[in-house]
ROZA-553855 format. One record per residue (C-alpha): residue in three letters; y, z negated, x negated. Coordinates in steps of 0.1 Angstrom, whole numbers, plus 5000, padded with zeros to 4 digits. Example, Ala and Ser with C-alpha at 12.3 -4.5 7.8 and 13.67 -1.06 7.14 Angstrom:
<r type="ALA" yy="4955" zz="4922" xx="4877"/>
<r type="SER" yy="4989" zz="4929" xx="4863"/>
END
This chain:
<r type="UNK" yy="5368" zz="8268" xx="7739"/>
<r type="UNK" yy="5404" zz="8251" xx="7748"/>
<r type="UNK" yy="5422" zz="8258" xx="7781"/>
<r type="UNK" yy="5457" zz="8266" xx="7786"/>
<r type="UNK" yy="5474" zz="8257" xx="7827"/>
<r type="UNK" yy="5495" zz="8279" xx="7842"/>
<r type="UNK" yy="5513" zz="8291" xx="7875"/>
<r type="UNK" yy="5494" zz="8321" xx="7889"/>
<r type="UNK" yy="5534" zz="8339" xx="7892"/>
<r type="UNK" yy="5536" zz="8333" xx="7855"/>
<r type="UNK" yy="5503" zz="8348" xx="7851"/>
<r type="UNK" yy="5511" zz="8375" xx="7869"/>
<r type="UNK" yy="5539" zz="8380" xx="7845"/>
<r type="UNK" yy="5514" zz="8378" xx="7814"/>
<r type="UNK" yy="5499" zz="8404" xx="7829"/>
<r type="UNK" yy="5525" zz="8432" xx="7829"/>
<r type="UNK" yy="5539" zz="8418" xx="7796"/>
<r type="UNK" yy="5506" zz="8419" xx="7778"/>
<r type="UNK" yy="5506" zz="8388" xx="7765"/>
<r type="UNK" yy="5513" zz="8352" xx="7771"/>
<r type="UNK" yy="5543" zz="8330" xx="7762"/>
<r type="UNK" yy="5546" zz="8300" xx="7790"/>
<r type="UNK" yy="5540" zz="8268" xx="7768"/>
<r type="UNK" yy="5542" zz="8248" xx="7794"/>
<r type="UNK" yy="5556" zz="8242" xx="7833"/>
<r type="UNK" yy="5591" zz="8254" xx="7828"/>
<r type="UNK" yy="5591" zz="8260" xx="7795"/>
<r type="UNK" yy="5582" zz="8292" xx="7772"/>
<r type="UNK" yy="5567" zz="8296" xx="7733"/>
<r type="UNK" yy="5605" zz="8301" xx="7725"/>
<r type="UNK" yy="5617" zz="8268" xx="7736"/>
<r type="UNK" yy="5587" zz="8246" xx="7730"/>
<r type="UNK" yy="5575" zz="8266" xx="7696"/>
<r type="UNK" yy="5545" zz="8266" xx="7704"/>
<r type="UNK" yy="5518" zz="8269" xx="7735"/>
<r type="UNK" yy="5503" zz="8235" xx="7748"/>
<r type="UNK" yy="5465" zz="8238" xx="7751"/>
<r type="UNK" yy="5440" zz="8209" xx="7758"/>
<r type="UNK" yy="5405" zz="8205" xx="7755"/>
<r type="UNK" yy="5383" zz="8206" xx="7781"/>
<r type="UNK" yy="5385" zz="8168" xx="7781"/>
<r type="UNK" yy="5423" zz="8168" xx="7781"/>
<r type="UNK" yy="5431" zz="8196" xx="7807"/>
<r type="UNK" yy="5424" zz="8172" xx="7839"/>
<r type="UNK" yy="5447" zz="8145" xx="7830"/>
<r type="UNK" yy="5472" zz="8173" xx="7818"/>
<r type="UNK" yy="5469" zz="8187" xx="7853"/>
<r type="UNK" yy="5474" zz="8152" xx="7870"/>
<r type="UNK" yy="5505" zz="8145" xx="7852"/>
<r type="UNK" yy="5523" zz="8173" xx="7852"/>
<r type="UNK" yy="5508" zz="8200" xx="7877"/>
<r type="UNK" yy="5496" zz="8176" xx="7909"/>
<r type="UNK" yy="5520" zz="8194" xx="7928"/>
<r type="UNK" yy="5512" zz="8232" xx="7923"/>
<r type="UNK" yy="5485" zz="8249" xx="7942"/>
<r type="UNK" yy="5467" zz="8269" xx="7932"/>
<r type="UNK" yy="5469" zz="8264" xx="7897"/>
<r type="UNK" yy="5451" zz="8285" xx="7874"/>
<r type="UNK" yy="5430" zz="8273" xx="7844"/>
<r type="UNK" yy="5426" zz="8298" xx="7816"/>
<r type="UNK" yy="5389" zz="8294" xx="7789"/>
<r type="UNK" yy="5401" zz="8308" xx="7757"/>
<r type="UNK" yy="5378" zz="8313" xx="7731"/>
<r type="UNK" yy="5394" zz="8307" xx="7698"/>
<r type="UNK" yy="5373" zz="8328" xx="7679"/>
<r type="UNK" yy="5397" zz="8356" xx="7696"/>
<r type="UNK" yy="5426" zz="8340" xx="7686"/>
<r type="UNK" yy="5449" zz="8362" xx="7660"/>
<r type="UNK" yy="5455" zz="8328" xx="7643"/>
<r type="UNK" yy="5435" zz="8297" xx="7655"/>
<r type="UNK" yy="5452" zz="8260" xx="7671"/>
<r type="UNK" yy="5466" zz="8237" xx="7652"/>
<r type="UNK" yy="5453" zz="8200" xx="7666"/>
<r type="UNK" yy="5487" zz="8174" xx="7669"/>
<r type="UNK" yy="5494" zz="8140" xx="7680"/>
<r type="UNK" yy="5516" zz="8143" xx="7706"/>
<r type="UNK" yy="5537" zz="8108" xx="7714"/>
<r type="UNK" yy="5513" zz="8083" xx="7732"/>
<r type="UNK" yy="5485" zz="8108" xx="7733"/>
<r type="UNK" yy="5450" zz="8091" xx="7725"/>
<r type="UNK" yy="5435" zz="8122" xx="7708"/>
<r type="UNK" yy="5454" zz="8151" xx="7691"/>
<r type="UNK" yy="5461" zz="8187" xx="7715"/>
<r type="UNK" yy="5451" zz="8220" xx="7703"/>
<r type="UNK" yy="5487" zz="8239" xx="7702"/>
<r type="UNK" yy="5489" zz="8282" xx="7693"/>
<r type="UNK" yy="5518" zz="8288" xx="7673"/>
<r type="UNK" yy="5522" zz="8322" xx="7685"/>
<r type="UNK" yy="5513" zz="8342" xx="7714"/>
<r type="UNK" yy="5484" zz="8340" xx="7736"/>
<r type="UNK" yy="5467" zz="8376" xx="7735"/>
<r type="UNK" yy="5452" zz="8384" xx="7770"/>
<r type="UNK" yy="5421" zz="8396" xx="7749"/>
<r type="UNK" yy="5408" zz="8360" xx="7739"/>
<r type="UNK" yy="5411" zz="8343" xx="7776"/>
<r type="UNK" yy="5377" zz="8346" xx="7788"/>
<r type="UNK" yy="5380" zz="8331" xx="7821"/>
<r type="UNK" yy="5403" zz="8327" xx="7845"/>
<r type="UNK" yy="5392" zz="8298" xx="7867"/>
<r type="UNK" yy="5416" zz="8292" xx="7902"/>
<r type="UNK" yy="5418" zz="8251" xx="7910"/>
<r type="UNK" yy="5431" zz="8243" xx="7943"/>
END
């Protein structure tokens, strides 16, 4: 399982798209090239640095076996441990769970 944050609007959006592009706060698969993910010991310090300020925020389990290609794990600057990154779109099919933190 890895775990993808996101704004419930953009969500939304997902939703009537079918399918998920937002990379990150701000940014889409387009500009980033590819979706930040974090494991499930990443996603609370990912959340303190860069989403302490949204509320709710929603946490999405996807389960990479339902992945059309699966992450690719990268160093990322300063980062202690590599973060699981999809280098495509997020189908809606492979998130499992959509879990609302407040």
């Amino acid at each position: 399982m890895i775990y993808h944050l996101t704004e419930p609007e953009r969500w939304a959006r997902s939703q009537r798209e079918g399918v998920h592009t937002a990379s990150t706060r701000g940014r889409e698969l387009a500009d980033e090239g590819f979706i930040h993910c974090s494991t499930a010991a990443q996603w609370p310090k990912v959340r303190q640095l860069f989403y302490s300020d949204v509320e709710p925020l929603l946490l999405l389990h996807i389960d990479e076996s339902l992945l059309d290609a699966p992450p690719v794990y990268e160093q990322l600057g300063d980062a202690p441990e590599p973060f699981p990154h999809l280098y495509g779109p997020l189908p809606l099919a492979a998130v499992v769970e959509v879990e609302i933190l407040s």
